[in-house]
C-alpha positions as CSV (number, residue, x, y, z in Angstrom):
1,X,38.0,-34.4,-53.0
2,X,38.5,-37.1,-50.1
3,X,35.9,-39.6,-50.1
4,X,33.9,-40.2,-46.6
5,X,34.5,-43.6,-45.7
6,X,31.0,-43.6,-43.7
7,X,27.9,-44.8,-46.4
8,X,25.0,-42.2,-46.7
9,X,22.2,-43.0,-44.2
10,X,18.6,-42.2,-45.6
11,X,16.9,-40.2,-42.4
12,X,14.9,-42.7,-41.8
13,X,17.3,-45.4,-41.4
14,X,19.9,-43.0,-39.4
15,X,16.6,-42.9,-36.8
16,X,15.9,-46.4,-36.6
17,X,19.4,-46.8,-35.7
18,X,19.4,-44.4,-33.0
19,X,16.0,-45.7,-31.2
20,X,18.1,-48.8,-31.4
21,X,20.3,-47.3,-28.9
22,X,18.4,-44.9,-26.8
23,X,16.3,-47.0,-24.2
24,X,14.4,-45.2,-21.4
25,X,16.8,-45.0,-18.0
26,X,16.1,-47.0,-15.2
27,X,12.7,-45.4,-13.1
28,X,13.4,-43.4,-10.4
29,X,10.8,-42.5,-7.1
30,X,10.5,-38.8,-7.3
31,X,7.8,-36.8,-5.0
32,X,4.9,-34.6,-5.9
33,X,6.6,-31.2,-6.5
34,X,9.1,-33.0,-8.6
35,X,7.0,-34.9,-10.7
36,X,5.4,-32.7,-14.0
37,X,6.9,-33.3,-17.3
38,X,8.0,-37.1,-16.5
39,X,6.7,-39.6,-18.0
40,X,5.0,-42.1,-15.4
41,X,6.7,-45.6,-14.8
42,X,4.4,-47.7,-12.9
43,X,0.5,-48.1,-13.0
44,X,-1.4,-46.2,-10.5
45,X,-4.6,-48.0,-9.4
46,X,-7.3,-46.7,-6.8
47,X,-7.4,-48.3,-3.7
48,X,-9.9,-45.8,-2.4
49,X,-12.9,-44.4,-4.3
50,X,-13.2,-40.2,-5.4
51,X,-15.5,-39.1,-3.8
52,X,-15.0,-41.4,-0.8
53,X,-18.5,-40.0,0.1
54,X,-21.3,-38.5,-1.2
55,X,-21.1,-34.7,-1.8
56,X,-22.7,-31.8,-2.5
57,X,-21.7,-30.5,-6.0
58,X,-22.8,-27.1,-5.3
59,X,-23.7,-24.6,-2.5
60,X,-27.4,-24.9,-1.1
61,X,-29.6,-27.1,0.3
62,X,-29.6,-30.9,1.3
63,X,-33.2,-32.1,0.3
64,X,-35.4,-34.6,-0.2
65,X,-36.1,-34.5,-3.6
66,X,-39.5,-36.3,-3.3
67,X,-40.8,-32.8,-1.8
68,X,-40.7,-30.7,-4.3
69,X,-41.4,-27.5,-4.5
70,X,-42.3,-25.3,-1.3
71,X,-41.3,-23.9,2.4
72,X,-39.2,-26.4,3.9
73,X,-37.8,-26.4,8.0
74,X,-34.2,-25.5,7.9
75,X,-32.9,-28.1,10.6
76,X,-29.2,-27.4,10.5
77,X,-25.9,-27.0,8.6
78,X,-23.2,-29.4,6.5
79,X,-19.9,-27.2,6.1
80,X,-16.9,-29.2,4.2
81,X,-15.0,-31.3,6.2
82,X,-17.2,-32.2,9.2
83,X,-19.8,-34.5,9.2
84,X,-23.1,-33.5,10.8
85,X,-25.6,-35.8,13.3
86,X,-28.3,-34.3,11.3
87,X,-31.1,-36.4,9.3
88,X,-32.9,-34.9,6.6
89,X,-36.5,-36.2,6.8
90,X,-39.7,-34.5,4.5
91,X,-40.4,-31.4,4.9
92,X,-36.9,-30.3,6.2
93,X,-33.7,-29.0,4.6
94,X,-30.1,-28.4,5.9
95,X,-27.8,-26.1,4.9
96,X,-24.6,-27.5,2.5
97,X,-21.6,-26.1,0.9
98,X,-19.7,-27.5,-2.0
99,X,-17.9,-30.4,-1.5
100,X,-19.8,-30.9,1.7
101,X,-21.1,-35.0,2.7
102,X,-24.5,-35.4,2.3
103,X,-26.5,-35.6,5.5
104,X,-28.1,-38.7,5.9
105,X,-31.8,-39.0,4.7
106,X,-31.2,-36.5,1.9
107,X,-31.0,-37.3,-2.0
108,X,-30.2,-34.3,-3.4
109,X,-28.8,-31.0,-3.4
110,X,-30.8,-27.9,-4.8
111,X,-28.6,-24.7,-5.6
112,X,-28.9,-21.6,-3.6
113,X,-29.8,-19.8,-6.4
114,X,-33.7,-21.8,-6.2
115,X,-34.4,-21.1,-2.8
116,X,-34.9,-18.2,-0.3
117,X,-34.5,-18.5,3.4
118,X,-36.3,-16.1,5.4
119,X,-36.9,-17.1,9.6
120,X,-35.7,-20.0,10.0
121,X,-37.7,-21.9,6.2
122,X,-36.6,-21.9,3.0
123,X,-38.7,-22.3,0.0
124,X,-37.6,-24.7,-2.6
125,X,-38.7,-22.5,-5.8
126,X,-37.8,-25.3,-8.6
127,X,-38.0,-29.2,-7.4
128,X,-35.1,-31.1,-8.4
129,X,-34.7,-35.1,-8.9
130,X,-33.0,-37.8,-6.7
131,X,-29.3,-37.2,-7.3
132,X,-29.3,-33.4,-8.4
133,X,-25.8,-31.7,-7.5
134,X,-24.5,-34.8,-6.0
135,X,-21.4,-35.9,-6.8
136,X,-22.1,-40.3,-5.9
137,X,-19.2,-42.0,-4.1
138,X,-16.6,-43.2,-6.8
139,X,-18.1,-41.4,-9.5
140,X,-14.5,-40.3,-9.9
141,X,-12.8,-42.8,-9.7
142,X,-14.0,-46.4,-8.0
143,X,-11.9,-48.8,-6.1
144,X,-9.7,-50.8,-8.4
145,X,-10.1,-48.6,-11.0
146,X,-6.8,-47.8,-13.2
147,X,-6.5,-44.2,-12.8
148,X,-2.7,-43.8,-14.9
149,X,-0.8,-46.0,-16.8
150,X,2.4,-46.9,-17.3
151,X,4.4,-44.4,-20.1
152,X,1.7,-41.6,-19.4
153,X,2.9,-37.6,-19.1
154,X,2.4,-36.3,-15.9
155,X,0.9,-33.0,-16.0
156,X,-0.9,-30.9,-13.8
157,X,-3.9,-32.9,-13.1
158,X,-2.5,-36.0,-13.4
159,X,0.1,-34.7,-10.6
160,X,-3.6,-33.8,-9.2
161,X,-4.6,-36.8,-9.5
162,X,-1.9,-39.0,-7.7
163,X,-2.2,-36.3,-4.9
164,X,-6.2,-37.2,-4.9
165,X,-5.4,-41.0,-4.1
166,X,-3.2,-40.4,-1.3
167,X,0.6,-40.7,-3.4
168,X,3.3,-38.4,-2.0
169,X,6.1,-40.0,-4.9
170,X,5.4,-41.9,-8.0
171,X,8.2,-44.3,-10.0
172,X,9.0,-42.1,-13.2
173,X,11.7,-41.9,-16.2
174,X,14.4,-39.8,-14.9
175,X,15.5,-36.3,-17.1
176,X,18.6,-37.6,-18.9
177,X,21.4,-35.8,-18.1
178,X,23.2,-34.5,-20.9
179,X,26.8,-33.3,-21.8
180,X,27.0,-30.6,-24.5
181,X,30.1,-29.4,-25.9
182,X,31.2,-26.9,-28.4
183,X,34.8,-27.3,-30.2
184,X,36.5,-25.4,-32.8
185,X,39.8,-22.7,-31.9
186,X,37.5,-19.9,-33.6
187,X,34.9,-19.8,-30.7
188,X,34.9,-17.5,-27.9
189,X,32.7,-17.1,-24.8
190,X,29.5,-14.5,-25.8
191,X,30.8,-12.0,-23.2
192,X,34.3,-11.8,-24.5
193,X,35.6,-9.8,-27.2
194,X,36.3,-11.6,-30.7
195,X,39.4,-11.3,-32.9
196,X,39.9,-11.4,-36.5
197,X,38.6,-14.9,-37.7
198,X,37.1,-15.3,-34.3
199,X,33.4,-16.0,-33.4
200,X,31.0,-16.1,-30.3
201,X,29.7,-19.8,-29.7
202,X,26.6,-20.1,-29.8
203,X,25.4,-23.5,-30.6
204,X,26.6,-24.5,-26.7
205,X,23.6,-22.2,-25.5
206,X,21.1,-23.1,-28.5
207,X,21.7,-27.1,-27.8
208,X,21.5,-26.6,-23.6
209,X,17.9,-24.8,-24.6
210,X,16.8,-27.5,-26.8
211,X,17.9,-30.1,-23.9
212,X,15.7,-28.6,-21.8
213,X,12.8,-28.3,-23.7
214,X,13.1,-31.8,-24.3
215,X,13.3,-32.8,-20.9
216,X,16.7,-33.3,-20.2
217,X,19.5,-31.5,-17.4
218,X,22.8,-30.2,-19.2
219,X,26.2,-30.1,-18.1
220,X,28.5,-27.3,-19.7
221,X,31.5,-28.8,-20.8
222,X,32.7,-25.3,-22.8
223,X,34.6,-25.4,-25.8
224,X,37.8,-28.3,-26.8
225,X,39.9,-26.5,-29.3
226,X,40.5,-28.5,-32.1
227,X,43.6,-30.9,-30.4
228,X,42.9,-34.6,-29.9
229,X,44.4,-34.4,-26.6
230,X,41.8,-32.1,-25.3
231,X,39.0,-33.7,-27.2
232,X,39.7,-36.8,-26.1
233,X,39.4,-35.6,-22.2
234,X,36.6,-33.5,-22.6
235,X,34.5,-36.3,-24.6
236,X,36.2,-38.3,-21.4
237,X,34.7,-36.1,-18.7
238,X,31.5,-35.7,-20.0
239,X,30.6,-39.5,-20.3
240,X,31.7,-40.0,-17.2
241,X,28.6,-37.8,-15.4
242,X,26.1,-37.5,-18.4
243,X,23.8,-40.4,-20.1
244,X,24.3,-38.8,-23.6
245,X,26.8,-36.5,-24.7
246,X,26.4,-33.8,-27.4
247,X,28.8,-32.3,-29.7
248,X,29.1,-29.8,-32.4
249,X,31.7,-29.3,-35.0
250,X,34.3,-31.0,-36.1
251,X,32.5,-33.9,-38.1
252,X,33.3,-32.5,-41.7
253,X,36.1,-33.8,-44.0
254,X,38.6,-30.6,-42.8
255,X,42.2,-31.6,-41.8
256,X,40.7,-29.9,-37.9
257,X,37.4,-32.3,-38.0
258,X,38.5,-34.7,-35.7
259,X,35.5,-35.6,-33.7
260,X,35.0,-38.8,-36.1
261,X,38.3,-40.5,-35.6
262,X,37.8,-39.9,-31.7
263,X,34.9,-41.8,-31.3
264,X,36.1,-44.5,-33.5
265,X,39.4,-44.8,-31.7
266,X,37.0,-45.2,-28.2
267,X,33.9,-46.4,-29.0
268,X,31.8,-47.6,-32.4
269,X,30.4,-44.8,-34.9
270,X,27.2,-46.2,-36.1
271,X,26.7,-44.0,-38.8
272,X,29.0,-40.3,-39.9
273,X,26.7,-39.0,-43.0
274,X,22.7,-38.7,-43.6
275,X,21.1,-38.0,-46.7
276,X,19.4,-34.8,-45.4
277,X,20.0,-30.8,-45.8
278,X,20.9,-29.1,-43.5
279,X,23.3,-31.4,-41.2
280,X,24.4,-34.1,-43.7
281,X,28.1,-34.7,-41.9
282,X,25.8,-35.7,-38.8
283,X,27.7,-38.4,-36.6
284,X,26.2,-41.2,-34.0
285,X,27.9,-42.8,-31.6
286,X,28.1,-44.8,-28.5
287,X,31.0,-45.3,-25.6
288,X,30.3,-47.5,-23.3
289,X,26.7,-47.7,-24.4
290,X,26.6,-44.3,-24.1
291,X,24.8,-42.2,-26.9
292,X,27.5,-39.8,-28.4
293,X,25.6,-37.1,-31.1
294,X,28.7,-35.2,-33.2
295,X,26.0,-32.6,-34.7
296,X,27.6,-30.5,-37.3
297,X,29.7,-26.9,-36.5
298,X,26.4,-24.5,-38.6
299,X,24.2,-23.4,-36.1
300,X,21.1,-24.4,-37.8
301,X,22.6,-27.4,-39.1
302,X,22.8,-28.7,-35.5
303,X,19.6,-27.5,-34.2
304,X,17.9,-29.5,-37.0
305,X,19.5,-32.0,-36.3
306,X,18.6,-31.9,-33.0
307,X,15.1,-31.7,-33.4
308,X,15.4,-34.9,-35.9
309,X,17.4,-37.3,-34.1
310,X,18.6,-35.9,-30.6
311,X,15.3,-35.0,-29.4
312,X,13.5,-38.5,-30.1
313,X,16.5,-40.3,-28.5
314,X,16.1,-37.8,-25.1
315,X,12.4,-38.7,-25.2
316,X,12.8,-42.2,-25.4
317,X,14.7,-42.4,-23.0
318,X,12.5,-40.9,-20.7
319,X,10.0,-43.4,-21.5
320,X,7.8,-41.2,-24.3
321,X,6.3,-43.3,-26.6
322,X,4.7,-40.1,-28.2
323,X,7.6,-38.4,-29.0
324,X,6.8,-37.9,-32.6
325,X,5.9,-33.9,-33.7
326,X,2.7,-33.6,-35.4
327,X,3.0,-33.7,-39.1
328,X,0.3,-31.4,-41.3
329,X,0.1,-30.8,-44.9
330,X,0.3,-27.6,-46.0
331,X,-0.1,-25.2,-48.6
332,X,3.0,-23.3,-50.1
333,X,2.5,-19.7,-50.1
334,X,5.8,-19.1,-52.7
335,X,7.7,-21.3,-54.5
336,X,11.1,-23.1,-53.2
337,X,14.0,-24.5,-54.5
338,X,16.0,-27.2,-52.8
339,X,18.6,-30.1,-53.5
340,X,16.8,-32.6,-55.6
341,X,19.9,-35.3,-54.0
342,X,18.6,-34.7,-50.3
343,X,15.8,-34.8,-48.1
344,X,15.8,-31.0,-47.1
345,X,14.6,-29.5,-44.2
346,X,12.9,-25.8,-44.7
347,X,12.3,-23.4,-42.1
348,X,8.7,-22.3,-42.1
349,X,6.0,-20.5,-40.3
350,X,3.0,-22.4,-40.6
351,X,-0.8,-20.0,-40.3
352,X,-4.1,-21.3,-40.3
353,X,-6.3,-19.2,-42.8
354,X,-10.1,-20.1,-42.9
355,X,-9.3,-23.8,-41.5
356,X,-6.6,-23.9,-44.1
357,X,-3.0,-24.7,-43.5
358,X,-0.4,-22.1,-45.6
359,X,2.9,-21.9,-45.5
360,X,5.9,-19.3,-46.0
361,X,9.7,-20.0,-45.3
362,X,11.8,-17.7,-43.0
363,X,14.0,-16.5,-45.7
364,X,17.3,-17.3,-46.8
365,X,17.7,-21.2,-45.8
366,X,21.5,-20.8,-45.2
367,X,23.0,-23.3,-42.4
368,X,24.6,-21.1,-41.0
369,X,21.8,-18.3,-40.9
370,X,20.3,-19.5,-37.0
371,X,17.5,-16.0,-38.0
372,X,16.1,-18.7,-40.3
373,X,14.9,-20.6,-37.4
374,X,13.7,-17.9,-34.9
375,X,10.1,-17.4,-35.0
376,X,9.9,-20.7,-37.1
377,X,7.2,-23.6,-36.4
378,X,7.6,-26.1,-38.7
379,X,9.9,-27.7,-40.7
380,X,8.9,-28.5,-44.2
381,X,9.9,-31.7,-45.9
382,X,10.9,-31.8,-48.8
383,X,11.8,-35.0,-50.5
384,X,14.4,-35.5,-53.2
385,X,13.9,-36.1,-56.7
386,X,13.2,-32.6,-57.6
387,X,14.6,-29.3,-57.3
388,X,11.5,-27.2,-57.1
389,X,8.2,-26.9,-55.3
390,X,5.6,-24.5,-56.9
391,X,3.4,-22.1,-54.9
392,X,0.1,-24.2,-54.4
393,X,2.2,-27.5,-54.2
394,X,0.7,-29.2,-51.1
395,X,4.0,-30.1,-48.7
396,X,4.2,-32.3,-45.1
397,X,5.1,-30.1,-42.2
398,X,6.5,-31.2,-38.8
399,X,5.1,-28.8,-36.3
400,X,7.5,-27.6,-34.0
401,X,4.8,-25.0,-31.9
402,X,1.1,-25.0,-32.1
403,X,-0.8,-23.1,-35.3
């Protein structure tokens, strides 16, 4: 058999060499509704305080707590958003809804559901202490006060947050735009009929989904049958509107695998094998310090490898430095077999029993069976140097969805 000219690449290594290349894009000032899921590039410090003003933290009445107990004068009302000319002095009360300022003279707030009004009074039936239900001015947040940092995911109440302190935009990582592209003469469009030795493509759709849940905006380039002219000017077009471009197929040692060659000829190919099943014929690039990914032609080949090189590269980029899945150890429910040569990658569903982590694979491991990934969340790691794992053997799982 021909021998690859490209030295095996331990995973770890193959990573290291790809982090090398991926930095996060330049930031980009994006507004408000535009802003969850991106990872925050600048530092967002108050210049006002949260509250800016004393408030009521529930609905009732402005007291003085000093009082206590008793019928109390109700002397007026504080709604939200208006401030009254009203002073609370003993013996009085007003009227205050959440979120309401605190009239002057009072100290605290006591809940509607310890008083009764009747004629104009109200009777205080528990006393409360100096500062009950009131939220103090910058008890949120005081002036000066860091409220994000720099490489932080914005989610909803950070998004909240900026809106709190006034921001309309905020300088984030931008979604890397990404270029996916099938090749191979057998693949067809999943709408159209399929001829002998003819399949539906179906890593083009699988890799655009993982894109996105990574973060990332796709661009379809369809599929290049396998001729060098067309490869090269669909590898062309795609680097020419895309930060990264994604392809799958072609990578093997087949006289049709011609991806390889390609990105030699135009750019430098930093590694072509990994020491890791599925995916081993995975190929990194770059073009014009563009990242190029040549992910192998077996669906589940090139979702794994995805998930262990593609997705940490997109993350990067968009300025995550806690890109890394969560890694458990769990219990094998069965045994497994694997290749004692390779780190291998076993699809698994991962359950929580009694505060116990168990695991079961999805059945048959084939790279080309993408069922042994649906319904999966985790990946089980299994190193090489042995080509069995008992039942009971305690194994590291990636997590790919919450147990």
């Amino acid at each position: 058999m021909p021998e690859s000219p490209y030295p095996l690449l331990s995973v770890a290594d193959a990573l290291r060499v790809v982090l090398t290349h991926a930095a996060p894009l330049a930031p980009v000032q994006r507004p408000l509704r535009e802003l969850a899921g991106r990872v925050l590039a600048e530092e967002v410090v108050a210049h006002a305080a949260l509250p800016p003003f004393a408030a009521a933290a529930k609905d009732g009445y402005a007291v003085v707590a000093a009082d206590g107990a008793g019928w109390r004068r109700l002397i007026g009302e504080q709604l939200a958003g208006a401030v009254t000319d009203v002073t609370v002095v003993p013996g009085a009360v007003v009227r205050i809804t959440t979120g309401a300022p605190l009239p002057a003279g009072a100290d605290a707030v006591v809940m509607i559901e310890r008083t009764v009004e009747h004629d104009e009074r109200v009777q205080i039936t528990e006393a409360v202490t100096a500062g009950a239900d009131v939220r103090p001015v910058g008890s949120d947040l005081a002036v000066g006060q860091t409220a994000l940092r720099s490489g932080q995911c914005l989610g909803p109440a950070e998004v909240g947050l900026l809106a709190s302190l006034g921001y309309t935009a905020a300088w984030v990582y931008p979604a890397p735009r990404v270029a996916v592209l099938s090749t191979g003469d057998e693949l067809r469009e999943p709408g159209d009929a399929v001829g002998p030795g003819q399949i539906r493509d179906s890593n083009r759709f699988s890799l655009m989904a993982a894109v996105h849940e990574a973060g990332g905006q796709t661009i379809d380039l369809g599929v290049a049958r396998d001729r060098p002219g067309e490869l090269t000017a669909r590898v062309s077009a795609g680097l020419h509107g895309a930060d990264v471009l994604v392809t799958s197929g072609g990578v093997s040692m087949g006289q049709l695998d011609l991806l390889k060659p390609l990105l030699q000829m135009h750019g430098t190919v930093h590694f072509g094998r990994v020491n890791m099943k599925p995916g081993k014929p995975l190929t990194f690039a770059t073009i014009a310090g563009k990242p190029v990914f040549a992910l192998p032609g077996f669906p589940v080949s090139s979702l794994v490898s995805f998930e262990l090189f593609v997705r940490p590269a997109l993350r990067t980029m968009q300025g995550d430095r806690n890109w890394a899945r969560p890694r458990v150890t769990v219990q094998l429910e069965h045994d497994i077999r694997h290749d004692p040569q390779r780190w291998e990658y076993v699809r698994a569903v991962v359950r929580r029993v009694d505060g116990a982590l168990f695991a079961a694979t999805t059945g048959s491991q084939s790279s080309g069976r993408l069922l042994s990934l649906v319904g999966a969340n985790a990946l089980l790691e299994l190193p090489p140097g042995t080509a069995a794992v008992m039942a009971g053997s305690p194994v590291t799982a990636m997590l790919l969805a919450a147990v």
